[in-house]
N, C-alpha and C positions, 0 to 999 in steps of 0.2 A: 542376294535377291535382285540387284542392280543387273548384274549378268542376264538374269533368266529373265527379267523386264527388256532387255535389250533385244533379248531372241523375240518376244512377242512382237515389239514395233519390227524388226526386220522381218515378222512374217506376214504380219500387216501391211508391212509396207515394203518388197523386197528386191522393188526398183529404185529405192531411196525415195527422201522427202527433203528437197530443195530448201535450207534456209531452218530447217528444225533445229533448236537448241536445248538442250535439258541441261538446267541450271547444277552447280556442286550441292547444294541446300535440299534438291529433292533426291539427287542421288545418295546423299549420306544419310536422308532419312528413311529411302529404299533398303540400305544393305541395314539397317539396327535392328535387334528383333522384334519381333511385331509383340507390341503392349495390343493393341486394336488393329479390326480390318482394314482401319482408316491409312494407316503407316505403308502397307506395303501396297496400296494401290496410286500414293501420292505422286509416285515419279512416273506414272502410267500415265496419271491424269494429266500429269504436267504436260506431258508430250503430246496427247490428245488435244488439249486446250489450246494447244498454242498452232495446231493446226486448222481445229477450229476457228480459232481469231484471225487466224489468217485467211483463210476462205473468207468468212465474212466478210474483211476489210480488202477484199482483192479476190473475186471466184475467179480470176484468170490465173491465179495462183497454183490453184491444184489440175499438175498437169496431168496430163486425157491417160498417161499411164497407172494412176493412181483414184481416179473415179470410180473405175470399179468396184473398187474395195470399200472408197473413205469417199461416195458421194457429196459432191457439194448442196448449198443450201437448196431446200421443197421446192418448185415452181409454184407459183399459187393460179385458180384462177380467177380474177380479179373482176374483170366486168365483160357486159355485154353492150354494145352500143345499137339502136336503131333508128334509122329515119323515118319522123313522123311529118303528116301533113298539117297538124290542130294539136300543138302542144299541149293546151289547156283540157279540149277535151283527152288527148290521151291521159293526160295526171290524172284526170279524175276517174278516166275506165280501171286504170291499177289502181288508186287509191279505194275502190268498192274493191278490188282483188285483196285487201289488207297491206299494199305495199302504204310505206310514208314518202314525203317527197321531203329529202334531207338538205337540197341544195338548188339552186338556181342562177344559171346566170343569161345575162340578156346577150352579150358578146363572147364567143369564144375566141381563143387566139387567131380561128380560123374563119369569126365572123358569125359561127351558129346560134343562136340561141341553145342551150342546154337545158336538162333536168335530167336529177341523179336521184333513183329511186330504192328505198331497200327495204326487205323482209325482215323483221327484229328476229336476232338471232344468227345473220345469215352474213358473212362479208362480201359474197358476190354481190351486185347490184346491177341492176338498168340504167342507160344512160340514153336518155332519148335526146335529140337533135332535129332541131329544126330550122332551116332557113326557106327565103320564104324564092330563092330564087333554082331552090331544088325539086323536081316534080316524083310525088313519091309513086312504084307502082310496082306494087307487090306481087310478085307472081303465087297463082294459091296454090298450097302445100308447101312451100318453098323451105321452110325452116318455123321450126315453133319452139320455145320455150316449154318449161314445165314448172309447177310447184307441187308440193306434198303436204296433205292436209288429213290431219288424224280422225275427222270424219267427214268423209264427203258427201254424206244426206245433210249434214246441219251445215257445212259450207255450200252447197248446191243449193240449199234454201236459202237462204241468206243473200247469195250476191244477185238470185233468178230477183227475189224480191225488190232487189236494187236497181233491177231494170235488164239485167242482163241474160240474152238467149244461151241455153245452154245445150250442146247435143251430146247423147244425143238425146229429142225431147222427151221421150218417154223415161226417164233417167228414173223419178219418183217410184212408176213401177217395176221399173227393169233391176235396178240394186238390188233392191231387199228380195224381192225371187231369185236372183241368180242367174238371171235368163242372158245380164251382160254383165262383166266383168264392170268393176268399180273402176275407172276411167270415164272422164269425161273434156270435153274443149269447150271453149269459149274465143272471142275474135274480136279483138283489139278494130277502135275504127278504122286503123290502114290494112285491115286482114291479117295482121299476126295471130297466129293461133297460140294458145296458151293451155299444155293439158297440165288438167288435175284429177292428178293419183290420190288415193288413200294410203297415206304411207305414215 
């Protein structure tokens, strides 16, 4: 069984893997016969994990011949940053959107004042930026956000009631006819737009 595990990683891997070890302990419980499925996949796993651990602890590890096969770790995407002009009033325009405001700080490394915003549920977040010697000027259309909202007649009621313009205005009638697709935007004080889908 050790033999025919060994043909798998070299087809796995059949430009070699730099620095891989399989210990004597997993090979001799590869070649026993299998009591369980557990036995003859041990010396596999062994060799998987330890390339795994090694990616982790070093993704320059897995060289660019061997990505194909055995990808290194997810990319995530993590956040979005924008410059605002009225810190406060923007927290408050997301915070009627359902974001929370998780974080705060008055000095960035860079001197900005910050706020770090998120949707429960969600690990992307906003991260708005403010200083006061930056002048904000949004080009319109330029770039818009989005969220997904499992009904958007009771979240379209909700945030209009909040104070907030919604287009397009005829939303109330246009949804439930059919007449426009459930999409709708909203616009942040420095002009960001923000659409919301029903999703």
């Amino acid at each position: 069984m050790a033999g025919v595990i060994d043909r798998v990683i070299h087809n796995l891997f059949p430009t070699g893997v730099k620095g891989l070890r399989i210990t004597d302990e997993s090979r001799q419980i590869a070649s026993e016969p299998a009591t369980s499925g557990k036995s003859h996949v041990c010396y596999l796993a062994n060799a998987i994990n330890q390339v795994r651990d090694k990616i982790h602890a070093n993704p320059h590890w897995a060289h660019r011949k061997n990505r194909a096969i055995f990808p290194t770790t997810m990319i995530k995407f993590l956040h979005t940053r924008i410059r605002v002009s009225d810190l406060d009033a923007t927290i408050a325009f997301y915070q009627k959107l359902g974001f929370s405001l998780t974080r705060r700080t008055d000095k960035s490394p860079a001197g900005n004042q910050l706020a770090f915003l998120e949707l429960d549920g969600n690990e992307h977040f906003l991260e708005l930026c403010y200083s006061p010697d930056f002048k904000v000027e949004f080009p319109e259309d330029l770039m818009h956000t989005a969220v997904g909202v499992e009904d958007i007649m009771a979240y379209c009621d909700k945030i209009e009631k909040d104070g907030i313009e919604i287009w397009p205005e005829d939303w109330r009638e246009a949804f439930p006819s059919g007449a426009k697709i459930k999409m709708a935007f909203v616009t942040d004080p420095d002009g960001y737009e923000v659409e919301i889908l029903e999703r």
